[in-house]
N, C-alpha and C positions, 0 to 999 in steps of 0.2 A: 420490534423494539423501537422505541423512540430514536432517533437520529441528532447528534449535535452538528452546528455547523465546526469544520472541520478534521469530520472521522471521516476513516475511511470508510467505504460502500462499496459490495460487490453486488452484481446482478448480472448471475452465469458467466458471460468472459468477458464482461464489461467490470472496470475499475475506477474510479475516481475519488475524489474528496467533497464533502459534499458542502457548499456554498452558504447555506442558513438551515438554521434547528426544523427539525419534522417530526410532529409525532408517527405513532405509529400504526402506519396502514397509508398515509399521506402520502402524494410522491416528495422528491428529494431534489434539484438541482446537483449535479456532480461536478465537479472540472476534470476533467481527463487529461489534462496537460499541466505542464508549471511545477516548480518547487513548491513540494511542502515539507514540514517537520511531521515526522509521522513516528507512531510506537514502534521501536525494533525489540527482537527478540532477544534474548540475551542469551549471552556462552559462545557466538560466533563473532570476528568483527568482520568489520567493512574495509575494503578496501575499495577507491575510487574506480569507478567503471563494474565492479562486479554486478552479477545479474543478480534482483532484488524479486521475490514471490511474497503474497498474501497471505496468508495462513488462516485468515477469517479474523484476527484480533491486532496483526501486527508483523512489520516486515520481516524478512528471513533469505539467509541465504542458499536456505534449504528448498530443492524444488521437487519435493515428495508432492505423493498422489492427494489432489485435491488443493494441492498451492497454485496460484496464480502470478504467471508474469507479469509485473506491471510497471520498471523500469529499473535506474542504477541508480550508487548513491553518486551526490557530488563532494563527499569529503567522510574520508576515514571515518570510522568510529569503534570504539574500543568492545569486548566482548561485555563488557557488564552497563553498556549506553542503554539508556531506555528508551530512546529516540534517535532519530538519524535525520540528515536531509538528502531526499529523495525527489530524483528527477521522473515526473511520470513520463511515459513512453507515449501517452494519448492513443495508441493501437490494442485492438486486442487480439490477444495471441491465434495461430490458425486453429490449436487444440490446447487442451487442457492438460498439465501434466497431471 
């Protein structure tokens, strides 16, 4: 699928956000570091420092099979937030949970 600049992007246990728009099949520039505002999932909230996974669409602090670690948040956010701001970790994990 096409890529906008600022979604998130997995590739296997690599994470980032990715830099400018790509269509689809292009590569992608990621940042693997830094604060972004990213989709969070909703029904759970944040608390600062909890451990943050991928789910393919949007953060969670759920780390079921097939979720990615990919960093913490740096401020609260309520269970119905559609967003959060999220510190990435820049490392990717030893395994996948």
């Amino acid at each position: 699928a096409d890529t906008l600049s600022g979604a998130g992007v997995r590739a296997g246990l690599l994470f980032g956000v990715a830099s400018a728009d790509a269509l689809s099949g292009q590569p992608v520039e990621i940042v693997t570091r830094g604060v972004f505002t990213l989709p969070k999932a909703t029904g759970t909230a944040w608390t600062v420092g909890v451990a943050l996974y991928w789910n393919g669409t949007a953060c969670t602090t759920a780390a079921g099979t097939g979720n990615l670690f990919i960093g913490v948040p740096l401020l609260a956010q309520a269970s119905g937030d559609t967003a959060g701001t999220v510190r990435l970790n820049g490392v990717a994990p030893a395994a996948q949970t």
